[in-house]
C-alpha positions as CSV (number, residue, x, y, z in Angstrom):
1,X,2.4,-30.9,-18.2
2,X,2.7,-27.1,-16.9
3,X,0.5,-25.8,-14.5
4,X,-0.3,-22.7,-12.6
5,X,0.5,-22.2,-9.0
6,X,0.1,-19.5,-5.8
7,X,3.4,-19.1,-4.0
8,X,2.0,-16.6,-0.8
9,X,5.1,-13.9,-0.3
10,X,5.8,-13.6,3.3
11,X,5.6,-10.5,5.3
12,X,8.8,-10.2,5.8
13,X,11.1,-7.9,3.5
14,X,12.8,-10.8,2.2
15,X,11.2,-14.2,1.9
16,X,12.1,-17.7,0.4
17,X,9.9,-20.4,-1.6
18,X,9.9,-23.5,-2.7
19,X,8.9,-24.4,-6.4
20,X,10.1,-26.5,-9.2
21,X,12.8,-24.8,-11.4
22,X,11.8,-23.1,-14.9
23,X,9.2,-21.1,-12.8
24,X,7.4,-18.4,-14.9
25,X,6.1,-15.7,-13.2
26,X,2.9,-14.5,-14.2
27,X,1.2,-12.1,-11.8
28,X,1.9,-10.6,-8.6
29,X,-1.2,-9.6,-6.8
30,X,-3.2,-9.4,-2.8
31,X,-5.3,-12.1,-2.2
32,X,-6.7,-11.7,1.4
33,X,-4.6,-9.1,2.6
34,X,-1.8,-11.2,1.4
35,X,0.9,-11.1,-0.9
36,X,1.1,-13.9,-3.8
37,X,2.9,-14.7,-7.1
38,X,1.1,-17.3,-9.1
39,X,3.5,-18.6,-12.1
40,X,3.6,-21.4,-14.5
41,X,5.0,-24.8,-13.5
42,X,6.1,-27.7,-14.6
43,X,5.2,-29.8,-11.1
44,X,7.6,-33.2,-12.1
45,X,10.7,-30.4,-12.4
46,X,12.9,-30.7,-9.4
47,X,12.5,-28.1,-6.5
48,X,14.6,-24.9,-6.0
49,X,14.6,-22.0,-3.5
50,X,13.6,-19.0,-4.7
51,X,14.6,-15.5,-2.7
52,X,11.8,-13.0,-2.9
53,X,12.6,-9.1,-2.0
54,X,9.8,-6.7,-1.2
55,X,10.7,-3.0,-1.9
56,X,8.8,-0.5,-0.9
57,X,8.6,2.7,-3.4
58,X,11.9,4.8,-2.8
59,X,13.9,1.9,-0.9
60,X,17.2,0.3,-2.9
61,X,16.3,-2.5,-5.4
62,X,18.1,-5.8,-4.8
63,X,21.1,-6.0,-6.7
64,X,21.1,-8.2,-10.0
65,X,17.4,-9.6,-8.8
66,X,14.6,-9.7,-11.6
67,X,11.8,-7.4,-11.5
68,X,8.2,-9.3,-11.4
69,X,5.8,-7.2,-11.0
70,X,4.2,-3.8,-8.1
71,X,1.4,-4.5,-5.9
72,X,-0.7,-1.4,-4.4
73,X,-2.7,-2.5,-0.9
74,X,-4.1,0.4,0.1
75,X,-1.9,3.4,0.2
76,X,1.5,1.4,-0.1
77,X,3.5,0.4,-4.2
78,X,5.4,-3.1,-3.1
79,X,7.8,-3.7,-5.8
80,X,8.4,-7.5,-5.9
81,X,12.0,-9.0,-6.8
82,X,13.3,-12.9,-7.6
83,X,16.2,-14.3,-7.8
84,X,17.2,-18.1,-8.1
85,X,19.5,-19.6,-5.1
């Protein structure tokens, strides 16, 4: 069974979560001032860390992370970043 999740991205630059492995991103958006990625899930899969990067527009991309998606809140472009650990 797969399901669909909400992982909240810290306010930090670089945050971590927790989900089960085979994550598929889906969308990167603000919910309540916050930060989230919701992806697909298979919730029996065993848990893995996931690093998340937030760029702002004109800062250095993470090297050799996957692009998921840009968020605007207000007058800043985040440009979200995963990669597995």
């Amino acid at each position: 069974m797969r399901a669909i999740e909400g992982y909240e991205i810290g306010p930090a630059d670089t945050s971590t979560i927790l989900a089960p492995s085979g994550l598929n991103p889906l969308h990167i958006g603000e919910q309540n001032g916050r930060l989230f990625l919701w992806a697909e899930v298979a919730p029996e899969a065993p848990v893995t860390s996931y690093v998340l990067h937030v760029v702002g527009t004109g800062k250095a991309a993470p090297e050799g992370a996957m692009h998921l998606g840009s968020v605007v809140t207000g007058r800043f472009v985040w440009h979200i970043y995963m990669e597995k650990r």
